[in-house]
C-alpha positions in Angstrom: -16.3 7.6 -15.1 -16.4 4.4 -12.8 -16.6 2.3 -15.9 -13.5 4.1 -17.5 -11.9 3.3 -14.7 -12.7 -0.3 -14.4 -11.5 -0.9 -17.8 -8.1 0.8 -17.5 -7.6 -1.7 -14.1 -8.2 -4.7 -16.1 -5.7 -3.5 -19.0 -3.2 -3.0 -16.3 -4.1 -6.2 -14.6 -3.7 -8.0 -18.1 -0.7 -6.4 -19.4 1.2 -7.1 -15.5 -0.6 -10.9 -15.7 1.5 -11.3 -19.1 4.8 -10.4 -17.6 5.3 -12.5 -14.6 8.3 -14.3 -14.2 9.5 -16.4 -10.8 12.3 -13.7 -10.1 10.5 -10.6 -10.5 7.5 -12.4 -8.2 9.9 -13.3 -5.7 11.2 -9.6 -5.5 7.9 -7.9 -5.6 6.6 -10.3 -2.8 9.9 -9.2 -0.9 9.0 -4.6 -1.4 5.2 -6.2 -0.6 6.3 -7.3 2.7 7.8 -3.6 3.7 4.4 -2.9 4.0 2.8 -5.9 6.0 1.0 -5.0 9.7 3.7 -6.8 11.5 6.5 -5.0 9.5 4.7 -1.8 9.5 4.8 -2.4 13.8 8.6 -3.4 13.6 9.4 -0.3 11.7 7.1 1.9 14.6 9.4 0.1 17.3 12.5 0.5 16.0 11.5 4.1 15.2 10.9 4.5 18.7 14.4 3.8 19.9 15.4 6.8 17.6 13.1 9.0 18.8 9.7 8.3 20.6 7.9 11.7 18.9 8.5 10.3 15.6 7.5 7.1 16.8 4.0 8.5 17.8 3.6 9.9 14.5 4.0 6.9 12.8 1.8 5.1 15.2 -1.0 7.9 14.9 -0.4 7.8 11.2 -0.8 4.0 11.1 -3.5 3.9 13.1 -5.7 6.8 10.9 -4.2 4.9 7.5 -5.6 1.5 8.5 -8.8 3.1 10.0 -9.8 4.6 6.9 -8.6 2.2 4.5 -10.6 -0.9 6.3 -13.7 1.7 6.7 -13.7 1.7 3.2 -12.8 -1.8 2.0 -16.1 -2.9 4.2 -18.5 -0.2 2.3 -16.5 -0.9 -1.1 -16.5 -5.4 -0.8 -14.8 -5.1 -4.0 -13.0 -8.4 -5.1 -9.2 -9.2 -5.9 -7.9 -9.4 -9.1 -6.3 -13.2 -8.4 -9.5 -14.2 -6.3 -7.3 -16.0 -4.6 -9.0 -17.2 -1.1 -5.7 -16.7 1.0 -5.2 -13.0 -0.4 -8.9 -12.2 -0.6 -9.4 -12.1 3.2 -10.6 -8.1 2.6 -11.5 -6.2 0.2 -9.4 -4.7 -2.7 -10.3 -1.4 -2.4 -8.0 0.7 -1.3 -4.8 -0.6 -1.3 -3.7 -0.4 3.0 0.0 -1.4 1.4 0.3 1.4 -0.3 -1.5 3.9 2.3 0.9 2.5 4.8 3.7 2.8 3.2 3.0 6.3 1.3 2.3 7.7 4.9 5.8 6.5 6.1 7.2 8.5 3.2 5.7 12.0 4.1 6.2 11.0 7.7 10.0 10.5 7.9 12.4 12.9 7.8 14.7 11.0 5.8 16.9 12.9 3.0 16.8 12.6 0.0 12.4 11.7 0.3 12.4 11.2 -3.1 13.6 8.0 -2.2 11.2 7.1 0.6 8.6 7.4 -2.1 10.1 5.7 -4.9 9.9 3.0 -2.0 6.6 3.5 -1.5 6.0 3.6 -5.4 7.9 0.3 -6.0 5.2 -1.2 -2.8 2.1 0.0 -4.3 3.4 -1.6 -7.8 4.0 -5.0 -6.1 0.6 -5.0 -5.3 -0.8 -4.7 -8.6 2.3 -7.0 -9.7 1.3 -9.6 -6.9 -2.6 -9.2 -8.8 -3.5 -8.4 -4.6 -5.2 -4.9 -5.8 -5.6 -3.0 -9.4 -4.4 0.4 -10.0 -7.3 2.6 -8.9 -6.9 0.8 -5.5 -2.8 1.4 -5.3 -3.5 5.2 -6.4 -6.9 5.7 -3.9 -4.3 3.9 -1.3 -1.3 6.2 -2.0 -3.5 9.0 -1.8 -4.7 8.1 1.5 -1.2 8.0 2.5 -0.2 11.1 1.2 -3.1 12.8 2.9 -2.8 11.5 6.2 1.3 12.3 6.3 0.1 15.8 5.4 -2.7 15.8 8.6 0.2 14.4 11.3 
């Protein structure tokens, strides 16, 4: 199974590798930031002067996202797809982007939340666009995200 898997994030890896252009890197770097620790803080503040509970829950939910998701890159050392020694500061697997920004989605009470995910979709693509992660680590992310939304 972990083999199938392997070889369905290098096809993905390859096919995105082939269809970079300066624009759409530029763009996907920009939805990639949404999602950066001091962004992710920002967003927690200014949520606060909206309304301090929700403000808690996205700090709880930050908090439990990054917990488990740097747990797990530590057991899992698994390398980046660009092996780039600026990006590959921790592990690729999961994806704390997407976690993060899945989380906020299920956390916000935001109307229509299709859109909040679509969001989130468009950050956990950047990362496999940005070759920072491969699929399996944007979907194990996302699903961390979704899970601990669920939990708060």
């Amino acid at each position: 199974m972990l083999e199938y898997v392997r070889k369905i994030d290098l096809r993905i890896t390859g096919l995105v590798a082939d269809q970079q252009h300066p624009l759409m890197r530029d763009t996907m770097t920009a939805v990639s930031a949404l999602a950066f620790p001091f962004n992710t803080l920002l967003f927690i503040l200014i949520a606060y002067l909206y309304s301090p509970g929700l403000s808690q829950s996205l700090l709880t939910g930050t908090i439990a996202v990054w917990t488990f998701c740097y747990g797990l890159k530590a057991l899992a050392s698994r390398p980046r797809p660009d092996s780039n020694p600026e990006i590959g500061l921790t592990s690729s697997f999961p994806s704390a982007h997407s976690a993060t920004a899945f989380m906020f989605a299920g956390v916000l009470p935001f109307q229509p939340q299709s859109l909040l995910y679509l969001i989130a979709g468009m950050v956990a693509f950047s990362r496999i666009y940005l070759q920072s992660h491969y699929l399996s680590d944007t979907v194990a992310g996302s699903l961390i995200g979704i899970l601990v939304a669920a939990l708060i």
